[in-house]
Z-matrix of the N, CA and C atoms (Angstrom, degrees):
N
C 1 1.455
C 2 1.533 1 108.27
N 3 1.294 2 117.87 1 138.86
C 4 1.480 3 119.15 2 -159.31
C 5 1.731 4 85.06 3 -125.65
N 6 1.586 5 90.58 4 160.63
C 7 1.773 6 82.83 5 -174.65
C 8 1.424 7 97.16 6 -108.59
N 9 1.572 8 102.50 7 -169.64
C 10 1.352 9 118.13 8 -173.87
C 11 1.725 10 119.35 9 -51.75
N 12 1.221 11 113.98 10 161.65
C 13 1.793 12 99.55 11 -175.89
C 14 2.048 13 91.20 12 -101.37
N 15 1.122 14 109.74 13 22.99
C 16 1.502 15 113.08 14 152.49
C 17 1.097 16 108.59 15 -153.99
N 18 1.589 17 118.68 16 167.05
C 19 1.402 18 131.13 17 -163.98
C 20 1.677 19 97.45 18 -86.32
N 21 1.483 20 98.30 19 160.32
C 22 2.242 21 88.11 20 146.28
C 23 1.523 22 94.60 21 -68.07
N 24 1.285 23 119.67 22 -69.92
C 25 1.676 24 114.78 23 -170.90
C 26 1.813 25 116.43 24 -8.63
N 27 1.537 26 95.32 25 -60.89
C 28 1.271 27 100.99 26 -179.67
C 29 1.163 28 123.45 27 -61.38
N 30 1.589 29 118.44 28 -48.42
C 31 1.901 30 126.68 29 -175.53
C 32 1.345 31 102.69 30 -52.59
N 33 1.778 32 110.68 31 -34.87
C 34 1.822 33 100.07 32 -159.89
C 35 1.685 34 93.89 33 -76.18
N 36 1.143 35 114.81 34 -47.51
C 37 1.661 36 118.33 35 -168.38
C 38 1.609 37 98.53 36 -58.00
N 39 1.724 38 116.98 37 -34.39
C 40 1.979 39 88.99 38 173.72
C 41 1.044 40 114.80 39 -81.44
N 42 1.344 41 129.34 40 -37.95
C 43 1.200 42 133.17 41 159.08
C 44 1.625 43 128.93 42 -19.45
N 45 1.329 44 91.03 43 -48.29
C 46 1.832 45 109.31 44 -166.33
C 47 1.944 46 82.59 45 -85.01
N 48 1.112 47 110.80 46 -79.73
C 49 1.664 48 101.21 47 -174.32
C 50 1.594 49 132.87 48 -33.42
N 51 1.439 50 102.96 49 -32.94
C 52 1.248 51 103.69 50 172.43
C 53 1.101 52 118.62 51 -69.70
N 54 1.728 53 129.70 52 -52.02
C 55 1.364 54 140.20 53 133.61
C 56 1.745 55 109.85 54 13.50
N 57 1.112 56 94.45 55 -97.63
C 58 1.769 57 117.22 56 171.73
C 59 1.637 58 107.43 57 -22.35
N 60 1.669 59 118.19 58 -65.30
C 61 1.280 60 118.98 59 176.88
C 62 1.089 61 114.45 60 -67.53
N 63 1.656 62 126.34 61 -32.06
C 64 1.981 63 112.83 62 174.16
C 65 1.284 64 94.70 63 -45.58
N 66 1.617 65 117.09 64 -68.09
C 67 1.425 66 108.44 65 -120.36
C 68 2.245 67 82.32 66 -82.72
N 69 0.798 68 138.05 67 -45.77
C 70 1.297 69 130.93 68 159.71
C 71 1.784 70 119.25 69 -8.17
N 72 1.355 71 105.90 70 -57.06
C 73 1.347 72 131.95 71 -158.33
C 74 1.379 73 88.37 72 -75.72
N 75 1.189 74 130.89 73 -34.63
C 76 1.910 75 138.61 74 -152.31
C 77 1.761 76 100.16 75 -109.80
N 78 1.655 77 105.06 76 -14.49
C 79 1.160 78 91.24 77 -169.32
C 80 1.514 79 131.66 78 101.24
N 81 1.390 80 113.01 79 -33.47
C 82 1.407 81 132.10 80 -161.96
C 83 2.163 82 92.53 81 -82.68
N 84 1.480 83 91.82 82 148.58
C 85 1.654 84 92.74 83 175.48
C 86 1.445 85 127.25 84 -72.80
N 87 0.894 86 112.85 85 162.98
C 88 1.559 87 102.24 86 -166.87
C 89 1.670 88 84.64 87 -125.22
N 90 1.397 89 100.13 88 165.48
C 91 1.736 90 105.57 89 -168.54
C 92 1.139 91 103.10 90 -85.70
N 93 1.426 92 122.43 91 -172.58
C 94 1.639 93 117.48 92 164.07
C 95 1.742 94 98.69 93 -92.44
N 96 1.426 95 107.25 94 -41.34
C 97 1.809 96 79.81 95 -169.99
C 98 1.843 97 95.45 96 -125.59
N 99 1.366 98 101.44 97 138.26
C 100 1.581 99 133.00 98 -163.51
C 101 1.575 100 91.04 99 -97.03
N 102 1.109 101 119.04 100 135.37
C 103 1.936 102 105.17 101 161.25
C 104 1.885 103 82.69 102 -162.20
N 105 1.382 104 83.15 103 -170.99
C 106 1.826 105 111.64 104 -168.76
C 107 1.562 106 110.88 105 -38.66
N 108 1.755 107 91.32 106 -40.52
C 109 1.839 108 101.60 107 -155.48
C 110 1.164 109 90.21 108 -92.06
N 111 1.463 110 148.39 109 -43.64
C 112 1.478 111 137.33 110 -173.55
C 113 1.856 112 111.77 111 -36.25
N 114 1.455 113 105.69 112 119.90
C 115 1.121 114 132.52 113 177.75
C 116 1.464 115 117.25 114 -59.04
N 117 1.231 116 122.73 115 117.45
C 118 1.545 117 116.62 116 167.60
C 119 1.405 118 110.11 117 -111.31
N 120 0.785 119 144.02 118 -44.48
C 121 1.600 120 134.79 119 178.20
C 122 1.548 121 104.47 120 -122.04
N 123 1.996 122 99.53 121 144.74
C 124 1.460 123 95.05 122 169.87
C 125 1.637 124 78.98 123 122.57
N 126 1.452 125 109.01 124 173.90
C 127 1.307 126 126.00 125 168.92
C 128 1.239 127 133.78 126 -65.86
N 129 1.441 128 125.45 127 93.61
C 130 1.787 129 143.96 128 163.85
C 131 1.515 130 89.70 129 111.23
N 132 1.241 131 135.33 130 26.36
C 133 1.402 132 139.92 131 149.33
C 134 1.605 133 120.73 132 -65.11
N 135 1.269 134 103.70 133 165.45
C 136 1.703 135 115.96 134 155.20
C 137 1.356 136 133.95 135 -8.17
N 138 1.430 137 71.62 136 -104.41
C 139 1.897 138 99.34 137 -176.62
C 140 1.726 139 125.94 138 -101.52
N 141 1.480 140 101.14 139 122.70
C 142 2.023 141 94.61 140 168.86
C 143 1.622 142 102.52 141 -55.03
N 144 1.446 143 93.79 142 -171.50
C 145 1.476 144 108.83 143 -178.53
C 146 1.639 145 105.35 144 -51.83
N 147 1.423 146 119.69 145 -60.05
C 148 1.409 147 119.99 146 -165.39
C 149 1.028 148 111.08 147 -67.84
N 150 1.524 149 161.96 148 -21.00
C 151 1.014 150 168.07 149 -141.14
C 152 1.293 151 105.81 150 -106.91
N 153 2.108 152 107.30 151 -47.54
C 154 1.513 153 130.71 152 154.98
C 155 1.317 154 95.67 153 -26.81
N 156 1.593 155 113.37 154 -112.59
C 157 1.227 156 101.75 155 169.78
C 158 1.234 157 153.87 156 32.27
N 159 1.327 158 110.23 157 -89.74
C 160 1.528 159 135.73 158 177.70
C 161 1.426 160 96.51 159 -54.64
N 162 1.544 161 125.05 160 -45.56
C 163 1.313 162 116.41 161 -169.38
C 164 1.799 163 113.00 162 -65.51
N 165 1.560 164 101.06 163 -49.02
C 166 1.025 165 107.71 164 -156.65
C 167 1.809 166 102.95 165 -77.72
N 168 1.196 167 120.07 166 -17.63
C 169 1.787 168 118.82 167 164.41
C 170 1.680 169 106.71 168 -75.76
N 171 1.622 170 126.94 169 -15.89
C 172 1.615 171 121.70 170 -179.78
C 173 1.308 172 90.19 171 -80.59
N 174 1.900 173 129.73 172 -53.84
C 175 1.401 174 132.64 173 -163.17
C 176 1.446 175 79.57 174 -43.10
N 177 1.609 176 132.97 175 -93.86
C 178 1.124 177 133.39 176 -94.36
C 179 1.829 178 89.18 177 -89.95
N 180 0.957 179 102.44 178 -14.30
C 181 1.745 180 100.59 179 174.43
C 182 1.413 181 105.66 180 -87.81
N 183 1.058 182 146.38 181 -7.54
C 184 1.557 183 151.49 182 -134.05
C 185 2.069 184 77.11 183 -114.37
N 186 1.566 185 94.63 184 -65.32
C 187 1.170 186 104.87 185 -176.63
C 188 1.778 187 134.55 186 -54.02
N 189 1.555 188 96.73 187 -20.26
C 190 1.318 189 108.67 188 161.50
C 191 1.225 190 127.85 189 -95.62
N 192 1.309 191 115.73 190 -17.36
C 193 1.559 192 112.94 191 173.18
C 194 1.912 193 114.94 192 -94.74
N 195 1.201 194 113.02 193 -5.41
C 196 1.252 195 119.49 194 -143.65
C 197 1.768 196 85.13 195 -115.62
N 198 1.548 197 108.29 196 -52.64
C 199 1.180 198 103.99 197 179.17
C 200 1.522 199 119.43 198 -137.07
N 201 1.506 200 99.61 199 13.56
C 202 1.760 201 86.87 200 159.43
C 203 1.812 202 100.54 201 85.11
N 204 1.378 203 124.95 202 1.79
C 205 1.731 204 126.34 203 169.70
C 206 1.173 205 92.85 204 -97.86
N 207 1.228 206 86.11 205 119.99
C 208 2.297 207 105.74 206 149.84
C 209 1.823 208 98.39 207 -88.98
N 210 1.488 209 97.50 208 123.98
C 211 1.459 210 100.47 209 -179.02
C 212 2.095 211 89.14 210 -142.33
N 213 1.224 212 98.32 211 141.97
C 214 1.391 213 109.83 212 169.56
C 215 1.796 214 96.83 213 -119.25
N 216 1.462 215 115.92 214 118.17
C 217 1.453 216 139.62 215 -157.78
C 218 1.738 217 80.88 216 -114.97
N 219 0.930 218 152.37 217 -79.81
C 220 1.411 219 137.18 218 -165.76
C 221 1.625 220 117.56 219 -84.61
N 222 1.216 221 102.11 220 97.01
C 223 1.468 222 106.69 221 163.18
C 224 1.874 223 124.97 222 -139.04
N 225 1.246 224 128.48 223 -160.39
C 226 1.035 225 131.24 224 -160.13
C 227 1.949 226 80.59 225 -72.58
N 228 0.998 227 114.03 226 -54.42
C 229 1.443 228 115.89 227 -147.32
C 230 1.749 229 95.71 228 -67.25
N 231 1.100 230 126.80 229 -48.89
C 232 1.431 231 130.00 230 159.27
C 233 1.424 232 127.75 231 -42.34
N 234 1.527 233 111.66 232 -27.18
C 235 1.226 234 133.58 233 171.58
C 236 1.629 235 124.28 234 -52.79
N 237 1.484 236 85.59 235 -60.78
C 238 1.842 237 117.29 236 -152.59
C 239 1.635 238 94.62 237 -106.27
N 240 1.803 239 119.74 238 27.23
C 241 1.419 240 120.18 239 165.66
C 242 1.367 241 113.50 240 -87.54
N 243 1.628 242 118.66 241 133.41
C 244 1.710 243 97.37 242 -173.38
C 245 1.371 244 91.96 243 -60.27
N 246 1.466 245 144.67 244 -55.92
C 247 1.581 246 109.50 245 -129.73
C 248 2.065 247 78.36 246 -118.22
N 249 1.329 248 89.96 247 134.70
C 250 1.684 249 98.61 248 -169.74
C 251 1.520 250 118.06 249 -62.09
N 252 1.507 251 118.84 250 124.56
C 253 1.634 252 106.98 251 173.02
C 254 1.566 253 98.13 252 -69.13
N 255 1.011 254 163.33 253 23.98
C 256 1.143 255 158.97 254 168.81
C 257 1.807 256 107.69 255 -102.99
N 258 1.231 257 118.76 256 -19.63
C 259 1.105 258 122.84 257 -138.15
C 260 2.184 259 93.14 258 -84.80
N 261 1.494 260 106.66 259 -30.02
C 262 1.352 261 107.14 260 179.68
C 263 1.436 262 111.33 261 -148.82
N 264 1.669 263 122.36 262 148.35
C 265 1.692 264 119.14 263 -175.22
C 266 1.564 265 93.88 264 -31.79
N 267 1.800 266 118.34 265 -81.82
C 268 1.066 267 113.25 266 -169.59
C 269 1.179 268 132.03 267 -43.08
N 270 1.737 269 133.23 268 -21.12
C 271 1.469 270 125.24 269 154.46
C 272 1.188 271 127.23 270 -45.38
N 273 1.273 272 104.24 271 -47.67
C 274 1.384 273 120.26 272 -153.38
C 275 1.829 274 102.60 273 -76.04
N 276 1.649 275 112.02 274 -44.98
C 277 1.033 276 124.27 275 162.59
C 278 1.467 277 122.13 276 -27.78
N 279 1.436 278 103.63 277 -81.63
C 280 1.840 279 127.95 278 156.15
C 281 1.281 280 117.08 279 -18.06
N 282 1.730 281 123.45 280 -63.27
C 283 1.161 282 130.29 281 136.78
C 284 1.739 283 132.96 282 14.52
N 285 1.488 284 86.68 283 -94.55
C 286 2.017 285 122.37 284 175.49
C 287 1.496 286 81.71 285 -64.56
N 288 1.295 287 149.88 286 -79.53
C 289 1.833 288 123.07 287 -157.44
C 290 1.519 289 93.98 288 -62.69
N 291 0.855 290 136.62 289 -31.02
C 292 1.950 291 121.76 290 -175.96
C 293 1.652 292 96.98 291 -68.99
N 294 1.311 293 111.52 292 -47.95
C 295 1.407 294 85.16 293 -167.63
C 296 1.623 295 113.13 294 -96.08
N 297 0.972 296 135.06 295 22.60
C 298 1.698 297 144.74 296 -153.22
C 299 1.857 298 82.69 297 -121.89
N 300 1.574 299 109.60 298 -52.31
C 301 1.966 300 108.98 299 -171.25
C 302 1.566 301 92.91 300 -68.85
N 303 1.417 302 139.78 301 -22.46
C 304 1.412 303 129.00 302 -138.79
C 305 1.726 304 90.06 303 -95.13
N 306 1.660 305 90.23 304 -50.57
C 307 1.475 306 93.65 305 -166.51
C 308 2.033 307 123.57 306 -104.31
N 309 1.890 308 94.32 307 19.27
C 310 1.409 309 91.17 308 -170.99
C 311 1.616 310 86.54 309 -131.78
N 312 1.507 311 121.73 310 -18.50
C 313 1.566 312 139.97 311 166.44
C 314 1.765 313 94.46 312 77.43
N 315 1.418 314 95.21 313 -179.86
C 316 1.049 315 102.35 314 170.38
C 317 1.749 316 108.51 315 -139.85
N 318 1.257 317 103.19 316 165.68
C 319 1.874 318 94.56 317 -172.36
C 320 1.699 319 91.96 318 -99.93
C-alpha cells in the first residue's frame, strides 16, 4: 500500500494558507492560530458563501500547480453530505484524502 501523493501535513498547511489569503483578500481578520477545528463555514465561522468559494477555486488551483491533482471540491456530492466538508479545516482536510485516495487510488 503506497500512500497518498500528499501528506495530511501538507493538505492542512494548503488548506490553512489559502484560508489566510481569502480572508486577507476580503479584508476580514484572520486569527492568530488556524488548526483542524477552526470553523469555516456555518455559524460563528470564517467565511460567507463567497469567500467559501474563493477558497475552494484557490484550493483547487493550489492543488494543481503545487501538486499536479485535478480535484473538483464543490459538487453535488459535496453538497448533499449531511455534515459539510466545508464546514471545518479538519473536514475539509478529510475531504481532499477522500477524494485524492478515490481518484489518485492507492496500491
Amino acid at each position: 500500500m503506497t500512500s497518498l501523493p500528499v501528506s495530511r501535513t501538507n493538505l492542512a498547511n494548503l488548506v490553512i494558507t489559502s484560508l489566510r489569503d481569502v480572508l486577507e483578500q476580503s479584508g476580514r481578520p484572520s486569527p492568530a492560530t488556524i488548526d483542524e477545528n477552526t470553523l469555516l463555514f456555518g455559524k460563528g465561522a470564517l467565511l460567507d458563501s463567497l469567500a467559501l468559494v474563493t477558497m475552494v477555486v484557490d484550493l483547487e488551483q493550489r492543488l494543481e500547480e503545487e501538486h499536479g491533482l485535478t480535484l473538483t471540491l464543490a459538487d453535488d456530492r459535496a453538497m448533499s453530505q449531511r455534515n459539510s466538508p466545508f464546514r471545518s479545516v479538519g473536514a475539509l482536510v478529510d475531504y481532499l484524502e477522500q477524494l485524492i485516495t478515490e481518484e489518485y487510488g492507492r496500491d
